[in-house]
C-alpha positions in Angstrom: 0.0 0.0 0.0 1.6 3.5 -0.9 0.8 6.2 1.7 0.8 9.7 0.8 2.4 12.8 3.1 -1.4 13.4 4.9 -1.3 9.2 5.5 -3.7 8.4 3.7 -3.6 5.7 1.3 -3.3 7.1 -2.1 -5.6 4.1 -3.4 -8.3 5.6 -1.4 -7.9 8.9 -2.6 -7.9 7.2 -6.2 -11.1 6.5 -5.3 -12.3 9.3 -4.2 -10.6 11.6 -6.9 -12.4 9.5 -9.6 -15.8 9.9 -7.9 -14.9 13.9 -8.2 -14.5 13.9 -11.4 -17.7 13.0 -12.0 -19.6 15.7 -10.0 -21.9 12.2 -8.3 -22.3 12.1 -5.1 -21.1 8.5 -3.6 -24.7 6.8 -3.3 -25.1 8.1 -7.3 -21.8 6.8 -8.0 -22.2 3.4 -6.3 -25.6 3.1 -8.6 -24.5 4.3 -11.6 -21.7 1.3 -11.1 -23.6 -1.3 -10.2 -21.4 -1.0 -7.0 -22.8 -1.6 -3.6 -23.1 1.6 -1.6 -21.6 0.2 1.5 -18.5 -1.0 -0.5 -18.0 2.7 -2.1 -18.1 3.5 1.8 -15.4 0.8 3.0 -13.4 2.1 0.0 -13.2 5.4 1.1 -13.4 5.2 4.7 -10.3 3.2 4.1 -12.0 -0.2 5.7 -11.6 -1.6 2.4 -9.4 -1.6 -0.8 -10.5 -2.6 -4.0 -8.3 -4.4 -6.4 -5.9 -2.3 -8.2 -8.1 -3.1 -11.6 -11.3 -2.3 -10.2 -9.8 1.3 -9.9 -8.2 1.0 -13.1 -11.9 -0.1 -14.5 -13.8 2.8 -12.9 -11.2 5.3 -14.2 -11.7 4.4 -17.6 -15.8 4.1 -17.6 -15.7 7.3 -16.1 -13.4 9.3 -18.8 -15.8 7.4 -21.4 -19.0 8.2 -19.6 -17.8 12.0 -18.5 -16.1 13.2 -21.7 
């Protein structure tokens, strides 16, 4: 895991910078992903991490969907 200066884990601020982009809320984002809204939450509370290609994934649908 790769921890930025604040100590948080930049995989969770991945997250959470993709969602930005978008302008969604998380419980938007989750539906618009088909992914459950308590995941998005473990994801970004930093209970969970997804697998580096789920992030990967999500940042590609969302430069297609959000161009």
């Amino acid at each position: 895991m790769i921890w930025n200066i604040s100590g948080r884990c930049q995989i969770m601020t991945r997250i959470e910078e993709i969602r930005a982009r978008t302008g969604l809320n998380r419980t938007q984002f989750a539906k618009l992903y088909n992914i459950p809204l308590r995941t998005m939450e473990d994801w970004e509370a930093e209970k969970m991490k997804p697998p580096i290609y789920v992030i990967e994934l999500l940042d590609r649908a969302v430069r297609e969907d959000f161009k």
